[in-house]
C-alpha positions as CSV (number, residue, x, y, z in Angstrom):
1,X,-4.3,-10.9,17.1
2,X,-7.6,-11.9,18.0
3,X,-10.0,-9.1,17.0
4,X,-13.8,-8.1,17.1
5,X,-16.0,-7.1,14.3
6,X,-16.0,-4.6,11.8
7,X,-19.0,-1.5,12.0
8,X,-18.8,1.3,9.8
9,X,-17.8,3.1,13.0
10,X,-14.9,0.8,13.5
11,X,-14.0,1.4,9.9
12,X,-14.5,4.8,10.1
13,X,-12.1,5.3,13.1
14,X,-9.1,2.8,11.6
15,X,-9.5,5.2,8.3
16,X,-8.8,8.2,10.9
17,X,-6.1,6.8,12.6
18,X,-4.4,5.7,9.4
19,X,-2.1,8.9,8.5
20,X,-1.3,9.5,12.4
21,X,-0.1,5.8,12.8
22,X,1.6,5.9,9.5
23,X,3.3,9.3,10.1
24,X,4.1,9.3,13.6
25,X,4.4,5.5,14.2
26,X,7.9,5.8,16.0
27,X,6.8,8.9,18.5
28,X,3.3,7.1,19.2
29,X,5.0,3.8,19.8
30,X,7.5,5.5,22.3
31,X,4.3,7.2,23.8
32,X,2.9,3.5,24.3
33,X,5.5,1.6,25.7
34,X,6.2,4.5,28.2
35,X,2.7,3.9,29.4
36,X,3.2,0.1,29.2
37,X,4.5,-0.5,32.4
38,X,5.0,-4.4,32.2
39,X,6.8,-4.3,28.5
40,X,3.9,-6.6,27.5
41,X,2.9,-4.9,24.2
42,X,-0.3,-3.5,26.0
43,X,-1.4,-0.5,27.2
44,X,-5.2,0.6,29.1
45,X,-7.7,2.3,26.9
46,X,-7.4,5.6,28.8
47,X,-3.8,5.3,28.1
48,X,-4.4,4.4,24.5
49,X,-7.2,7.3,24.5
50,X,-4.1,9.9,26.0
51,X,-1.8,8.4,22.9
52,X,-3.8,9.3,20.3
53,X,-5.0,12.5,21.8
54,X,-1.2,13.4,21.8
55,X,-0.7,13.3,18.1
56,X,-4.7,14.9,17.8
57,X,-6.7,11.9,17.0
58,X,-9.6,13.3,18.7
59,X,-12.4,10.2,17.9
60,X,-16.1,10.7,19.0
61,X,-16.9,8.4,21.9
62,X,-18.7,6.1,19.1
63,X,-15.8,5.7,16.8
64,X,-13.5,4.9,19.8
65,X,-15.6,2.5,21.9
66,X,-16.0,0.9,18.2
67,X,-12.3,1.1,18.0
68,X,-11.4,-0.2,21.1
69,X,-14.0,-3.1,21.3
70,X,-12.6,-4.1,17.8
71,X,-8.8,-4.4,19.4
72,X,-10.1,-5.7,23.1
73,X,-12.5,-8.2,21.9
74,X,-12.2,-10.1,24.8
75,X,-12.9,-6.8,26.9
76,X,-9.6,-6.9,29.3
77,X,-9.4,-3.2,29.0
78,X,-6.2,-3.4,27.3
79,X,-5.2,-2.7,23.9
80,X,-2.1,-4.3,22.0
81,X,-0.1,-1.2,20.2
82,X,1.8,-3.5,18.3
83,X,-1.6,-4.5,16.2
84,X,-2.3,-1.2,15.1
């Protein structure tokens, strides 16, 4: 996993998204890989945005562009469920 860096924001968003993942880890993974089109273990941030919003991880825009810039470091627009 090749990842960015940490901001309070970033922080701050993993810390929301722990109990979701942890609780509903088998119903948001199904929710991915039916998005994931290719089977490669990645999904688009809008897709990845729908996820979460599913299971009512509602992140301000700060806390998810620090999110998603921590998991796309390399800024390809896609984000690997499988490091979550």
């Amino acid at each position: 996993m090749s990842v960015g860096v940490f901001s309070r924001q970033c922080v701050e968003a993993m810390l929301r998204l722990y109990d979701p993942v942890q609780q509903f880890w088998r119903s948001m993974r199904q929710h991915f890989v039916t998005f994931d089109h290719t089977r490669s273990g990645k999904i688009s941030i809008k897709e990845f945005r729908k996820v979460l919003r599913q299971f009512r991880v509602n992140l301000s825009e700060e806390e998810f562009f620090q999110l998603t810039s921590f998991f796309d470091k390399n800024t390809t627009g896609k984000i690997s469920y499988n490091d979550l």
